[in-house]
PDB file with one MODEL, atoms N, CA, C and O in Angstrom:
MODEL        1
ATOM      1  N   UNK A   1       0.842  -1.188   0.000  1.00  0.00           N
ATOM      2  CA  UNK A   1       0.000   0.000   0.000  1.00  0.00           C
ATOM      3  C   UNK A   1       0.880   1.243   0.000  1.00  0.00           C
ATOM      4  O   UNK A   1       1.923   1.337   0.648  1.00  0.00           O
ATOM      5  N   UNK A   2       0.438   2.059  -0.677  1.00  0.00           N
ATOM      6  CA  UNK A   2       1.140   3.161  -0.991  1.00  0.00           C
ATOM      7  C   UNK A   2       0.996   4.110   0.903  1.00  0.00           C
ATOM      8  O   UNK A   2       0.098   4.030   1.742  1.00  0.00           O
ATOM      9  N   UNK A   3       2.086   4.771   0.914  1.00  0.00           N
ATOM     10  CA  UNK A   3       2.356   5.560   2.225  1.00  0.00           C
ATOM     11  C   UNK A   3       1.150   6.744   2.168  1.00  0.00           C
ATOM     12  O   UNK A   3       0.421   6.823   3.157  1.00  0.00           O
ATOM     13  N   UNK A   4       0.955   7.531   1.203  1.00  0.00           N
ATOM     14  CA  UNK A   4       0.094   8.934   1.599  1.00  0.00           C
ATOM     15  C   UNK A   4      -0.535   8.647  -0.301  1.00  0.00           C
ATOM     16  O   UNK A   4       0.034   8.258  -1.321  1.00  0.00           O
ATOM     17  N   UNK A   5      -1.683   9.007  -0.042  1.00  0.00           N
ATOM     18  CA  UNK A   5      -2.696   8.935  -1.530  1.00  0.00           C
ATOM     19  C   UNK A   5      -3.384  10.108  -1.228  1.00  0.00           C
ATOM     20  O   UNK A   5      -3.628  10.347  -0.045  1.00  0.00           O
ATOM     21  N   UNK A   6      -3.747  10.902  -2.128  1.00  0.00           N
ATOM     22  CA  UNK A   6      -4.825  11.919  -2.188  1.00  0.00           C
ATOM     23  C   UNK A   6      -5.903  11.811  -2.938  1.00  0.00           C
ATOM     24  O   UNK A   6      -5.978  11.596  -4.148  1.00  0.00           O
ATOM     25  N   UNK A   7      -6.844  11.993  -2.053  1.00  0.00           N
ATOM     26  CA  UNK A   7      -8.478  11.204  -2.460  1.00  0.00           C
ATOM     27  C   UNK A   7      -9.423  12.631  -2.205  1.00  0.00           C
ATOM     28  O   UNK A   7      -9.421  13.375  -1.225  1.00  0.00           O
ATOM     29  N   UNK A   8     -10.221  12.711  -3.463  1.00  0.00           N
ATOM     30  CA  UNK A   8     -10.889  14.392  -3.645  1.00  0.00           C
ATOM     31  C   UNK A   8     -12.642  13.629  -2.518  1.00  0.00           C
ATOM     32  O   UNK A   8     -12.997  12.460  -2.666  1.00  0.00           O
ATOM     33  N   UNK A   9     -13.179  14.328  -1.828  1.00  0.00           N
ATOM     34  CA  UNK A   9     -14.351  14.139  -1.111  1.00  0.00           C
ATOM     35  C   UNK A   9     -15.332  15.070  -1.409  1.00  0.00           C
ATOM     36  O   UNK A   9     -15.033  16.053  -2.087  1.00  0.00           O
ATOM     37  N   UNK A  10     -16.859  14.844  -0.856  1.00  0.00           N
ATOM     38  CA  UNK A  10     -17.024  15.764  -0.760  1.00  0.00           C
ATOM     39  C   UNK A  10     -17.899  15.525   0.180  1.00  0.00           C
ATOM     40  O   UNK A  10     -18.537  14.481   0.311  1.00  0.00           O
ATOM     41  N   UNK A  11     -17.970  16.807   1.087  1.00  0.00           N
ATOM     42  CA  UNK A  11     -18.907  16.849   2.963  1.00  0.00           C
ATOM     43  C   UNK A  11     -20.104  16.906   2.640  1.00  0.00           C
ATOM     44  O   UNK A  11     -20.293  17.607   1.646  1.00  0.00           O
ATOM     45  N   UNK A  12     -21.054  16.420   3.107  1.00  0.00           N
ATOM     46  CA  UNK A  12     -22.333  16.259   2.945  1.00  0.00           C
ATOM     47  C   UNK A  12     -23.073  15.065   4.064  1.00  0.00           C
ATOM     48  O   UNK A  12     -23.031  13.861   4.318  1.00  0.00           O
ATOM     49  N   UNK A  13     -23.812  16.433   4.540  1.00  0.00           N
ATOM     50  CA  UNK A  13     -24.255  15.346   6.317  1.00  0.00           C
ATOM     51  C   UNK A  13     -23.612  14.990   7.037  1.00  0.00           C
ATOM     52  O   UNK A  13     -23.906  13.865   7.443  1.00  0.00           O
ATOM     53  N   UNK A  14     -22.660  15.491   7.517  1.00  0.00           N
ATOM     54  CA  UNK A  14     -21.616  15.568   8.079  1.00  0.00           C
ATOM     55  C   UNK A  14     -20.036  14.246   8.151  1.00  0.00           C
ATOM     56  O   UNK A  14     -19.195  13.946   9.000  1.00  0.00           O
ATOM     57  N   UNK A  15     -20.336  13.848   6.832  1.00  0.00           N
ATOM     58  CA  UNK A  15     -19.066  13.071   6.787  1.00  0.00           C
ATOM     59  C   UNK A  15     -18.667  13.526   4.987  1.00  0.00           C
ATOM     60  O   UNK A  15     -19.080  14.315   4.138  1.00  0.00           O
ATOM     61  N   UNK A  16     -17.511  12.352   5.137  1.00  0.00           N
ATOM     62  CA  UNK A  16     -16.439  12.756   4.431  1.00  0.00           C
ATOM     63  C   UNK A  16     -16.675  11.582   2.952  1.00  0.00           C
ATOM     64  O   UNK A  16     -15.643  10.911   2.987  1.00  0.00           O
ATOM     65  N   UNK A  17     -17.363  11.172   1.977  1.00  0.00           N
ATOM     66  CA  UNK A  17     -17.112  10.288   1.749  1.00  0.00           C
ATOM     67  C   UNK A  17     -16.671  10.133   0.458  1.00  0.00           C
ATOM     68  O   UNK A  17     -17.499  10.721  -0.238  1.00  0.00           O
ATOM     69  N   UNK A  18     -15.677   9.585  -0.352  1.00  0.00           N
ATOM     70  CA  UNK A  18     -14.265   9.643  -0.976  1.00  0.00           C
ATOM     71  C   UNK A  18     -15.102   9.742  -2.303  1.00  0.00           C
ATOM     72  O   UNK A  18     -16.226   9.266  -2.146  1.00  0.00           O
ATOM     73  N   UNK A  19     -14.915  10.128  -3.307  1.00  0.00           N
ATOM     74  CA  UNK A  19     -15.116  10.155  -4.492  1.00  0.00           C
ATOM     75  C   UNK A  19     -14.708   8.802  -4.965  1.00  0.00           C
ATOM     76  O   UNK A  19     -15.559   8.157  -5.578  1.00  0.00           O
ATOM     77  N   UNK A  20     -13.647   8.329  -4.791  1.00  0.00           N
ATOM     78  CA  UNK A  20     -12.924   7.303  -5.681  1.00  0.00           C
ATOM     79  C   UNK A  20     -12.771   6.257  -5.052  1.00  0.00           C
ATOM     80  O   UNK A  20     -12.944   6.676  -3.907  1.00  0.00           O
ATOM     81  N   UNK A  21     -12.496   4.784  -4.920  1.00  0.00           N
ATOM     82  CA  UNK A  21     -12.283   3.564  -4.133  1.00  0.00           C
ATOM     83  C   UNK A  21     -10.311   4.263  -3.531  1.00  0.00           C
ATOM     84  O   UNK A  21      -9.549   4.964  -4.198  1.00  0.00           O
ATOM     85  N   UNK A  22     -10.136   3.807  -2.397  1.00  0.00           N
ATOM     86  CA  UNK A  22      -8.778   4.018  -1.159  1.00  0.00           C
ATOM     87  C   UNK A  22      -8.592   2.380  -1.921  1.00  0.00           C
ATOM     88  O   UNK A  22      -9.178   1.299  -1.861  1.00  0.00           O
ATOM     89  N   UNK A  23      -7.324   3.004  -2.694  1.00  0.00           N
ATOM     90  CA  UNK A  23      -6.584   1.751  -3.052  1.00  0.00           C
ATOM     91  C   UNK A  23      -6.183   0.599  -1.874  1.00  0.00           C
ATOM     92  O   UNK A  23      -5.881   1.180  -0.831  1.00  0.00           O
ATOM     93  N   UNK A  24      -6.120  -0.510  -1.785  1.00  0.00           N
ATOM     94  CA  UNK A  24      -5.196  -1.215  -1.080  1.00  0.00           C
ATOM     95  C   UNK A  24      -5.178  -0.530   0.340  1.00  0.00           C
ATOM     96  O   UNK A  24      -4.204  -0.020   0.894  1.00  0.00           O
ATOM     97  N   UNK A  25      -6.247  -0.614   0.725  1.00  0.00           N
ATOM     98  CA  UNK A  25      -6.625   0.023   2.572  1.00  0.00           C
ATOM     99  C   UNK A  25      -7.217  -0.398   2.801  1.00  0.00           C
ATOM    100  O   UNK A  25      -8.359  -0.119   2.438  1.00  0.00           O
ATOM    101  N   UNK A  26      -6.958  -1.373   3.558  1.00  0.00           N
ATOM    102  CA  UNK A  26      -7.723  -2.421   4.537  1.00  0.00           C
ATOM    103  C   UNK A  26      -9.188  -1.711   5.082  1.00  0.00           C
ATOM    104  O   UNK A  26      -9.441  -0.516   5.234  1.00  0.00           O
ATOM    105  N   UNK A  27      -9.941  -2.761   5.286  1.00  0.00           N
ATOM    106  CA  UNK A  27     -11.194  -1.904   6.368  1.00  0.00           C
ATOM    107  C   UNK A  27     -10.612  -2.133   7.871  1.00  0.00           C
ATOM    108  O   UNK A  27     -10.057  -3.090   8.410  1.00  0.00           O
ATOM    109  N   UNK A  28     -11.015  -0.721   8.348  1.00  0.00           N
ATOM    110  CA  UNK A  28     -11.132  -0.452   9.715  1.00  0.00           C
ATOM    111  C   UNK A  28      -9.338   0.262  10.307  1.00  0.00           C
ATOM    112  O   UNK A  28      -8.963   0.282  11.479  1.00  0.00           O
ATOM    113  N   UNK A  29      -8.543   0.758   9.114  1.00  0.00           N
ATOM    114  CA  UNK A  29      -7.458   0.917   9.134  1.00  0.00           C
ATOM    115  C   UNK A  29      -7.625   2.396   9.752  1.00  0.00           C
ATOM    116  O   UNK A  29      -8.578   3.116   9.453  1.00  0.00           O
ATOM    117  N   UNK A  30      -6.591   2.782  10.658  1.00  0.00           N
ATOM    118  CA  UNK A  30      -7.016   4.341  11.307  1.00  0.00           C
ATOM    119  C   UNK A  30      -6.013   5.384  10.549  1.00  0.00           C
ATOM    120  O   UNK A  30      -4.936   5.582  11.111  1.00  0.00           O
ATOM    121  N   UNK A  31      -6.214   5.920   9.589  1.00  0.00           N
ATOM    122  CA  UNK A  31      -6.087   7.050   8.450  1.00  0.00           C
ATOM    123  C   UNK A  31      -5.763   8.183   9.259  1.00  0.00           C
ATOM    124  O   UNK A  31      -6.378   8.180  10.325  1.00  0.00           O
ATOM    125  N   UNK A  32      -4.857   9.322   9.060  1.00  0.00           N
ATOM    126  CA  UNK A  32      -4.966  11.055   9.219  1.00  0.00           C
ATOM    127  C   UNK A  32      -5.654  11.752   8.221  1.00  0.00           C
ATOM    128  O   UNK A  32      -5.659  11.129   7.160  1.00  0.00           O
ATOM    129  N   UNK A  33      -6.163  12.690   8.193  1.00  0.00           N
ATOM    130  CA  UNK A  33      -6.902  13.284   7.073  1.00  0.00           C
ATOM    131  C   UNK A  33      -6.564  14.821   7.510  1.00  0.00           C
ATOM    132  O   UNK A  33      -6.640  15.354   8.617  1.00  0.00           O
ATOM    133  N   UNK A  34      -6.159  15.347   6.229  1.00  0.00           N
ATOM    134  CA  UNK A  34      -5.813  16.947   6.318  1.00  0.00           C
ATOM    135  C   UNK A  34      -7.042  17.422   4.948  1.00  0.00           C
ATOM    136  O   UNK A  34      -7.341  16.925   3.862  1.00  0.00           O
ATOM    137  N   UNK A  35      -7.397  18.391   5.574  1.00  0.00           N
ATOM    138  CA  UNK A  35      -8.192  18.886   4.846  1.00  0.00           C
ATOM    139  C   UNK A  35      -8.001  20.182   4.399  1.00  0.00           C
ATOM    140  O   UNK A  35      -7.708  21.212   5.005  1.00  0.00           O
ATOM    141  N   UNK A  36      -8.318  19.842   2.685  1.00  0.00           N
ATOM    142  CA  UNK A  36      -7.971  21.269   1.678  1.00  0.00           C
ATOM    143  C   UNK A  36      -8.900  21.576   0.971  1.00  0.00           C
ATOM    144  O   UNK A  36      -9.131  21.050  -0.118  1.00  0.00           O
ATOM    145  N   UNK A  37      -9.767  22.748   1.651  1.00  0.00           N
ATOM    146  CA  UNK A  37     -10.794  23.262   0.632  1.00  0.00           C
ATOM    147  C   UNK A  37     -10.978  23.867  -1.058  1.00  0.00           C
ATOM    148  O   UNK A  37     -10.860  25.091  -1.016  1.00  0.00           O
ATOM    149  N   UNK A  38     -11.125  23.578  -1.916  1.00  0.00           N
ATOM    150  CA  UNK A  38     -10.997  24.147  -3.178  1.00  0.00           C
ATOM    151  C   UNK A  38     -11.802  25.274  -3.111  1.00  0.00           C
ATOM    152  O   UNK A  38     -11.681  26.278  -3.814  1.00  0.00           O
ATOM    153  N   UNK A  39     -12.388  25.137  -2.496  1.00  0.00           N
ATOM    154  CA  UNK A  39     -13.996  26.649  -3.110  1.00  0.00           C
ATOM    155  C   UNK A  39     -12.864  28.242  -2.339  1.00  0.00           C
ATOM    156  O   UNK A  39     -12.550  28.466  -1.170  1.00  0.00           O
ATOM    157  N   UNK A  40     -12.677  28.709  -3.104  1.00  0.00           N
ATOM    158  CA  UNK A  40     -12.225  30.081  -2.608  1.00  0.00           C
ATOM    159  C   UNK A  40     -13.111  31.340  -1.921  1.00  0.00           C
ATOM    160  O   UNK A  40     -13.932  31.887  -2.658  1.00  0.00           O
ATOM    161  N   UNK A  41     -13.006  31.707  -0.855  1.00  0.00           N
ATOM    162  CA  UNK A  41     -13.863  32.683  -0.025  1.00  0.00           C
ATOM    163  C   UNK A  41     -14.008  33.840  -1.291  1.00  0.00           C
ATOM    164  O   UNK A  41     -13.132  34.221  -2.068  1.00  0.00           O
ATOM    165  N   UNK A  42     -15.528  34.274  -1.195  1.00  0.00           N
ATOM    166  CA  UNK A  42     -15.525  35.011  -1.988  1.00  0.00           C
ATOM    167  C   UNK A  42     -14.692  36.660  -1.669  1.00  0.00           C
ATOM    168  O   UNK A  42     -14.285  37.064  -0.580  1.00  0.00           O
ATOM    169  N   UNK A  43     -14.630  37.347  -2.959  1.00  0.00           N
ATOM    170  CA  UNK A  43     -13.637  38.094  -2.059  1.00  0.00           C
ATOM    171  C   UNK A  43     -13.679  39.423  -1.570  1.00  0.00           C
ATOM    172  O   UNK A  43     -12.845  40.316  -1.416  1.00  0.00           O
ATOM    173  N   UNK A  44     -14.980  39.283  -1.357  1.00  0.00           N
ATOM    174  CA  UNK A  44     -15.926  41.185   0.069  1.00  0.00           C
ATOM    175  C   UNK A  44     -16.481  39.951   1.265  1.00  0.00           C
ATOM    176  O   UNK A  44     -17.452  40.218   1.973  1.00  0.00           O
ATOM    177  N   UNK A  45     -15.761  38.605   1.393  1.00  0.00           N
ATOM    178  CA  UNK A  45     -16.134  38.309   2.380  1.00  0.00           C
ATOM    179  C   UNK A  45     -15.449  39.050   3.682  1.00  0.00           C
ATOM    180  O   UNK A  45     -16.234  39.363   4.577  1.00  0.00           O
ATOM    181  N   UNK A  46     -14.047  39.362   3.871  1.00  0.00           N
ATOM    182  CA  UNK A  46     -13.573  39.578   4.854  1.00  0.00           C
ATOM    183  C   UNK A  46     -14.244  41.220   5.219  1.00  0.00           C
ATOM    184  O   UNK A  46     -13.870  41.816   6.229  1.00  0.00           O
ATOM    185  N   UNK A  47     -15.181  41.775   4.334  1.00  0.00           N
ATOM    186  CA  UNK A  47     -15.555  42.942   4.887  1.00  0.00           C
ATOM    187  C   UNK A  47     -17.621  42.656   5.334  1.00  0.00           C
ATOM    188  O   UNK A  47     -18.524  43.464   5.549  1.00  0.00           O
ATOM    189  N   UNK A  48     -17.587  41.408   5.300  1.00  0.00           N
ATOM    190  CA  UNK A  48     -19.124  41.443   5.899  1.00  0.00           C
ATOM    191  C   UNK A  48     -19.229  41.799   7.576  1.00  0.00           C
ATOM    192  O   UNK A  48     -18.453  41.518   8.489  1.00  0.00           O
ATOM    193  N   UNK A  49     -20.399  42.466   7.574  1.00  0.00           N
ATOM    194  CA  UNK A  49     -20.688  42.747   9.016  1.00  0.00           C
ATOM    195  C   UNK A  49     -19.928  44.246   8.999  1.00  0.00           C
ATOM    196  O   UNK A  49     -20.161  44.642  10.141  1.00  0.00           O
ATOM    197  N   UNK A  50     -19.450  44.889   8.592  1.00  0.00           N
ATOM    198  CA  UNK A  50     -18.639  46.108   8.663  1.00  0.00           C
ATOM    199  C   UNK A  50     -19.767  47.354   8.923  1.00  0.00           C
ATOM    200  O   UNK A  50     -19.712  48.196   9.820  1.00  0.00           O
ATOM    201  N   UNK A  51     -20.901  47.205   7.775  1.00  0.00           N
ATOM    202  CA  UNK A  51     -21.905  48.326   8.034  1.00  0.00           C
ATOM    203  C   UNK A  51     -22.887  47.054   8.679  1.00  0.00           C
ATOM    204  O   UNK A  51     -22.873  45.829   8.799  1.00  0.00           O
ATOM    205  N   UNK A  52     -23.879  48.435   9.055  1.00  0.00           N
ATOM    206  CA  UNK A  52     -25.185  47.841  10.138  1.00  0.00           C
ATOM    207  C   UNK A  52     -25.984  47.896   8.742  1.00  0.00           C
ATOM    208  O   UNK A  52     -25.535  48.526   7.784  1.00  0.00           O
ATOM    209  N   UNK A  53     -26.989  47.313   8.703  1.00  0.00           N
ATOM    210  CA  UNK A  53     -28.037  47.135   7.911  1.00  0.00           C
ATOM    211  C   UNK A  53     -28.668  48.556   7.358  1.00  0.00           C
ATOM    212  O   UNK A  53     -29.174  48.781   6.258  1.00  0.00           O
ATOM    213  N   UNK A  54     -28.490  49.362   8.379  1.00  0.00           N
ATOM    214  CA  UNK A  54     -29.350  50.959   7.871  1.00  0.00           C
ATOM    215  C   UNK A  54     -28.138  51.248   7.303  1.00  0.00           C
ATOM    216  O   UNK A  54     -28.573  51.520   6.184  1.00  0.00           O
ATOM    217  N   UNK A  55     -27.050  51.388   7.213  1.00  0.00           N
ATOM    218  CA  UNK A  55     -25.730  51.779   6.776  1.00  0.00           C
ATOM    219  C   UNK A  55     -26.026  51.225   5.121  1.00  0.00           C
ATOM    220  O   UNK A  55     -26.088  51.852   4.064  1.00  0.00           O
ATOM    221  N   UNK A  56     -26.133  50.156   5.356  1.00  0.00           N
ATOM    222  CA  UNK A  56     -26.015  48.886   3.754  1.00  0.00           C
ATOM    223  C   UNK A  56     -26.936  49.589   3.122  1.00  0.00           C
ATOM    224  O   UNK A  56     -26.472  50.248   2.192  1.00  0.00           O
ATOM    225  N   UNK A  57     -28.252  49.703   3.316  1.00  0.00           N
ATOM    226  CA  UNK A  57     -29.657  50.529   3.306  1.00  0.00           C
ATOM    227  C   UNK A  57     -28.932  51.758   2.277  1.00  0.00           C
ATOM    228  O   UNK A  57     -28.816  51.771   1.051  1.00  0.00           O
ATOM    229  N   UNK A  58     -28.599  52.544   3.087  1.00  0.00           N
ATOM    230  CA  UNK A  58     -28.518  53.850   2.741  1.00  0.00           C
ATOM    231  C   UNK A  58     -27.473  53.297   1.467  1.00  0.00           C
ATOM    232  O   UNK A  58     -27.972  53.437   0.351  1.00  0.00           O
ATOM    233  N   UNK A  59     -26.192  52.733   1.496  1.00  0.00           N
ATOM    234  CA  UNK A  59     -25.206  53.114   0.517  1.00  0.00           C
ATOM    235  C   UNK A  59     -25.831  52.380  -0.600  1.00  0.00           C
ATOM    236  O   UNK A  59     -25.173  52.433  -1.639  1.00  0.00           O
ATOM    237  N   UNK A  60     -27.006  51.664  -0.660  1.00  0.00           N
ATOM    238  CA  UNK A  60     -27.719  50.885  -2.201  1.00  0.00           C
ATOM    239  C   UNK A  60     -28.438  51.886  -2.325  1.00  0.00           C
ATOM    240  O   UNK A  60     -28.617  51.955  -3.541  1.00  0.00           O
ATOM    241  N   UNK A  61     -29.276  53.185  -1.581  1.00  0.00           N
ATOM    242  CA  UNK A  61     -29.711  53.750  -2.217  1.00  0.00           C
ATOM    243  C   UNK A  61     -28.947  54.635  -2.646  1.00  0.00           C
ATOM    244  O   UNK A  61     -29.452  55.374  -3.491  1.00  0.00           O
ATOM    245  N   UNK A  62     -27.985  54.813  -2.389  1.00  0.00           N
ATOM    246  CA  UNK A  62     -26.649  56.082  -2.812  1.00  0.00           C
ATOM    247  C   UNK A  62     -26.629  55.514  -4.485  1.00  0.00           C
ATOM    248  O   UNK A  62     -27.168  55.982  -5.488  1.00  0.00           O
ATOM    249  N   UNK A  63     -26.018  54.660  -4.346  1.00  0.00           N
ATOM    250  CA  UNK A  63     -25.643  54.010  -5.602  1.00  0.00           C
ATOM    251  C   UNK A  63     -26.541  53.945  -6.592  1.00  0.00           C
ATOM    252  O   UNK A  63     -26.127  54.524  -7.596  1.00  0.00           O
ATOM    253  N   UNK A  64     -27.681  53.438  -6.722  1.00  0.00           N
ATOM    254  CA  UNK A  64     -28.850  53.638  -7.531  1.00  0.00           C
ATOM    255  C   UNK A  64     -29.462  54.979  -7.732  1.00  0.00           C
ATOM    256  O   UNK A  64     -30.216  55.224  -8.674  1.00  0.00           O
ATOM    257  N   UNK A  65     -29.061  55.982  -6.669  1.00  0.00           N
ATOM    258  CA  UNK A  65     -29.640  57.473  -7.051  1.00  0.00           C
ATOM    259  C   UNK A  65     -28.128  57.595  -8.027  1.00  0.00           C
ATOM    260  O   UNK A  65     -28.306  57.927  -9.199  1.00  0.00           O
ATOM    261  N   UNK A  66     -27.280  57.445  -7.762  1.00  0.00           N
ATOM    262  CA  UNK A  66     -26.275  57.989  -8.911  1.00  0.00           C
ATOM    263  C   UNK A  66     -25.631  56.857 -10.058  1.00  0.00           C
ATOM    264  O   UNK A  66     -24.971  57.224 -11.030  1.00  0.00           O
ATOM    265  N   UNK A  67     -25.800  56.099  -9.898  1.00  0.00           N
ATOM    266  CA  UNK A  67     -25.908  55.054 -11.401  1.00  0.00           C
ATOM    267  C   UNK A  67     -27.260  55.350 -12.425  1.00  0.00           C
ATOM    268  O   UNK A  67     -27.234  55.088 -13.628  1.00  0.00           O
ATOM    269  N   UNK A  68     -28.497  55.971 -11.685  1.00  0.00           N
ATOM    270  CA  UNK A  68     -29.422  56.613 -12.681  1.00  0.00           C
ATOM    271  C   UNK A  68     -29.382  58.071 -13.048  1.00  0.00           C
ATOM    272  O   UNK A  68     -30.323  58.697 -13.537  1.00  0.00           O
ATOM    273  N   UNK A  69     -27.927  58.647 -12.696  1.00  0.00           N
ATOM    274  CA  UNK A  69     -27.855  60.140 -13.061  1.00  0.00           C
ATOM    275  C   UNK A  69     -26.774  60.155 -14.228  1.00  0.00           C
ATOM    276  O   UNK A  69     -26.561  61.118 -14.966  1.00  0.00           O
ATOM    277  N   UNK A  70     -26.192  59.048 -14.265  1.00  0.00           N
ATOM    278  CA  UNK A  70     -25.408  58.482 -15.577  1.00  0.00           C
ATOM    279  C   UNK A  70     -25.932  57.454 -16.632  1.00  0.00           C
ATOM    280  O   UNK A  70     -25.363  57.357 -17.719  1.00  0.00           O
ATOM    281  N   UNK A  71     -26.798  56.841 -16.378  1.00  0.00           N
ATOM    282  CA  UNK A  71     -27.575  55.827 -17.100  1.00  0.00           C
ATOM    283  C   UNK A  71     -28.773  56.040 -17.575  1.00  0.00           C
ATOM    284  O   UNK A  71     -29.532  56.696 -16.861  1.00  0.00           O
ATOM    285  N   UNK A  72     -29.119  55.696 -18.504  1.00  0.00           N
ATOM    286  CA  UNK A  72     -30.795  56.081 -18.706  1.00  0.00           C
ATOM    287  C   UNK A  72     -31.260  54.598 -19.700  1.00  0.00           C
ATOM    288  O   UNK A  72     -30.469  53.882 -20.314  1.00  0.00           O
ATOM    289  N   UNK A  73     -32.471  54.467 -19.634  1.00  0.00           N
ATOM    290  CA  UNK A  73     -32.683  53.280 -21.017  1.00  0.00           C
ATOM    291  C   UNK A  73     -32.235  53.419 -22.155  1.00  0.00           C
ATOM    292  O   UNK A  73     -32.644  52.557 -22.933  1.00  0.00           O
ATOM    293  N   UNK A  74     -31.561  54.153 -22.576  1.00  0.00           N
ATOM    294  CA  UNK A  74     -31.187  54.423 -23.580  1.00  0.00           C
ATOM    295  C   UNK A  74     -29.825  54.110 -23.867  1.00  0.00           C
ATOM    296  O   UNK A  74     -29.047  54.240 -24.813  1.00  0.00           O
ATOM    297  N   UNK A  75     -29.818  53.564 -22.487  1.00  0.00           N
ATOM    298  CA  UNK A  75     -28.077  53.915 -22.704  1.00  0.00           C
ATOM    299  C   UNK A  75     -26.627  54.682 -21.900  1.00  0.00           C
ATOM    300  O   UNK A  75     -27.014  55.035 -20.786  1.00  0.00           O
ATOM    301  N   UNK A  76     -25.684  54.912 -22.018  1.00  0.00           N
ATOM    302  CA  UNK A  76     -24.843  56.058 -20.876  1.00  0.00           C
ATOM    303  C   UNK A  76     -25.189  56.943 -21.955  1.00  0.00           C
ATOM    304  O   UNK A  76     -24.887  58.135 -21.897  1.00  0.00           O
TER     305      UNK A  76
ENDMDL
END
């Protein structure tokens, strides 16, 4: 049996379960598992929670009063 294999998963209901058959691994063998997320944080996550909701409020209406003072149906 090979020393270290990398096997893609995916979490769902709270376990882990392998995409692919664990070559040559016995059942009931006690494994380490390091875990590497692919999905990348989106990236205005690290600024959520920054404004309060009336804050958020106000700066969408900021934005929409002045994206329609440059925009029209017609066009810029």
């Amino acid at each position: 049996m090979q020393k270290t294999q990398t096997v893609e998963a995916v979490y769902e209901s709270g376990v882990l379960p392998p995409l692919q058959t664990l070559s040559d691994l016995p059942e009931h063998s006690k494994v380490k598992i390091t875990i590497e997320c692919e999905q990348q944080p989106h990236p205005l996550q690290e600024f959520f929670g920054i404004l309060s909701d009336e804050e958020a409020a106000e700066l969408q209406r900021t934005i929409a009063e002045e994206f329609g003072k440059v925009y029209d149906r017609d066009g810029w």
